[in-house]
C-alpha positions, 0 to 999 in steps of 0.5 A, spaced: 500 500 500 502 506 498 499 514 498 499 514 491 494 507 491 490 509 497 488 516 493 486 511 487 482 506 491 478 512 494 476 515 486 473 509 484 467 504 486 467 498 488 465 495 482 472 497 478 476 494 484 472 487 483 474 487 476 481 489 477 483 484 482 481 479 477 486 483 471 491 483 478 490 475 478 489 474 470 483 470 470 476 470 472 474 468 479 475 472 485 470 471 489 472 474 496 465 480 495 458 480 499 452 477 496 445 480 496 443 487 496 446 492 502 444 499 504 448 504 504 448 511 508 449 516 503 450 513 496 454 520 494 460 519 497 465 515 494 468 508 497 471 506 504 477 503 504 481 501 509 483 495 514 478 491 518 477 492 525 472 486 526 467 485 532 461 482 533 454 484 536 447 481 537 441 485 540 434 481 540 436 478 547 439 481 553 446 479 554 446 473 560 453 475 562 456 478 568 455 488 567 462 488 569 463 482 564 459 486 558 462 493 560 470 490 559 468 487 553 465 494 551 470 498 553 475 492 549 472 493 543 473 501 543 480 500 544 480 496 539 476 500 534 481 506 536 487 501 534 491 504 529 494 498 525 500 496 526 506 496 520 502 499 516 502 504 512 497 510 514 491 507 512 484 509 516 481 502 519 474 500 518 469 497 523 467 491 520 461 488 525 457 482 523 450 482 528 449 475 530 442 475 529 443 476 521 438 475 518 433 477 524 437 483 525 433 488 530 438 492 533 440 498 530 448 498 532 449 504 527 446 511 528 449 518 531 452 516 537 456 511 535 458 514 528 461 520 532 465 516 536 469 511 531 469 517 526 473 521 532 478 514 532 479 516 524 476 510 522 472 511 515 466 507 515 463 502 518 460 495 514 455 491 517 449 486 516 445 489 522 442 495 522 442 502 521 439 508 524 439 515 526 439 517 517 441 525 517 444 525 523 450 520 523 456 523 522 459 526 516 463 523 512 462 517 517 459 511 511 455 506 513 454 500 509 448 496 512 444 490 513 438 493 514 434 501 517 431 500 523 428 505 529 430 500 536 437 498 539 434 493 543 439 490 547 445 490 543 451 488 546 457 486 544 459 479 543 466 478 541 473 482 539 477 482 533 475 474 531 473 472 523 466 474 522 462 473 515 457 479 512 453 478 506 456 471 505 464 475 505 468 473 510 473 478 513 479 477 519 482 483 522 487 487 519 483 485 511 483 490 507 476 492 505 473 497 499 466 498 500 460 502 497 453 503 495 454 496 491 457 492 496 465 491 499 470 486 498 476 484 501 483 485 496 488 479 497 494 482 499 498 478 493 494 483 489 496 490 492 503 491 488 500 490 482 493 493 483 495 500 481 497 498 475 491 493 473 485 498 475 489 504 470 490 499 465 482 497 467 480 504 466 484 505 459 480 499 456 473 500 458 474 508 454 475 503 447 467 501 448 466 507 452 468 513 448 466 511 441 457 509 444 456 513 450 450 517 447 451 515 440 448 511 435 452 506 432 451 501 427 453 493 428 459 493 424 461 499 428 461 495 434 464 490 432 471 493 430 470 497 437 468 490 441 475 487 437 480 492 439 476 492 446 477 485 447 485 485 444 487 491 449 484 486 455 488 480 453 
């Protein structure tokens, strides 16, 4: 990771790095993506990137535990959150909870308070499979990728810290680098990193030989099919 590819990733959209992975990798398949639709807090923003800070919560029911045991464990998960990670470059880190009550998530875990205070901590979003609140009044530039909207809290309360959880069928572990926006997150294989840069601009550069010559022309057949020619000798 470097400055220069940081400020890349944070100019495109999700769907650009999903395929740029794959011009990383020279072949179809990579698969490390959410499934189904999620729910983003401002679709005008541009994408979150950053390391996954991992947790995970429940809300239907109240906790069983000990309140000295929840409020330690609380406090843990704040510690963690505000943990800059270590060795790397100065990358913004990104809450990544999954509700354990997904998907009969009831407990909006998301909303003014807690955006306020993970924003504070420099983190650049949050993406979750649990719900949302409190929309118009989250933090600003604070994004939520979410589950669900929901009015209540319930009983939420934290489960576990920094362990591997699963959002929309992704699996993520703490330190993963994650980009996100309106369409969804994936996780971006460390062995792509060093050639990512190169593989989204060269992505860019191809999709303009389709692109430049239709966008809001008309074209006959036979002119596509000169433009579909050079589009798919540029790819290979």
């Amino acid at each position: 990771m470097t400055p220069e590819l940081f400020k890349l990733l944070t100019s495109v959209d999700t769907p650009t790095v999903c395929n740029a992975i794959e011009v990383a990798q020279g072949q179809r398949g990579f698969s490390d993506f959410t499934r189904g639709t999620m729910l983003c807090s401002n679709v005008n923003t541009s994408a979150i990137v950053g390391y996954a800070r991992t947790a995970q919560i429940a809300a239907t029911e109240p906790s069983k535990e000990p309140k000295d045991v929840i409020r330690a464990r609380r406090m843990a998960y704040y510690k963690h959150m505000s943990t800059v990670t270590e060795g790397l470059v100065e990358v913004p880190s990104i809450a990544v909870i999954e509700d354990m009550d997904y998907p009969h998530a009831i407990g909006a875990y998301w909303g003014e308070v807690n955006t306020n205070i993970h924003k504070a901590f420099g983190m650049s979003g949050a993406l979750t499979n649990g719900v949302m609140r409190d929309l118009g009044d989250m933090a600003e530039n604070f994004t939520v990728i979410a589950g669900s909207i929901g009015p209540s809290h319930g009983f939420v309360h934290v489960k576990t810290v920094g362990e591997p959880v699963e959002i929309f069928g992704m699996r993520v572990r703490d330190n993963d680098l994650i980009h996100a926006d309106r369409h969804g997150a994936i996780v971006i294989p460390r062995s792509v990193i060093g050639g990512l840069e190169a593989a989204i601009n060269k992505l860019l550069r191809t999709e303009k030989i389709v692109l430049e010559p239709t966008y809001g022309k008309r074209i006959t057949f036979e002119e596509f099919e000169h433009i579909w020619a050079s589009f798919e000798a540029a790819r290979t």
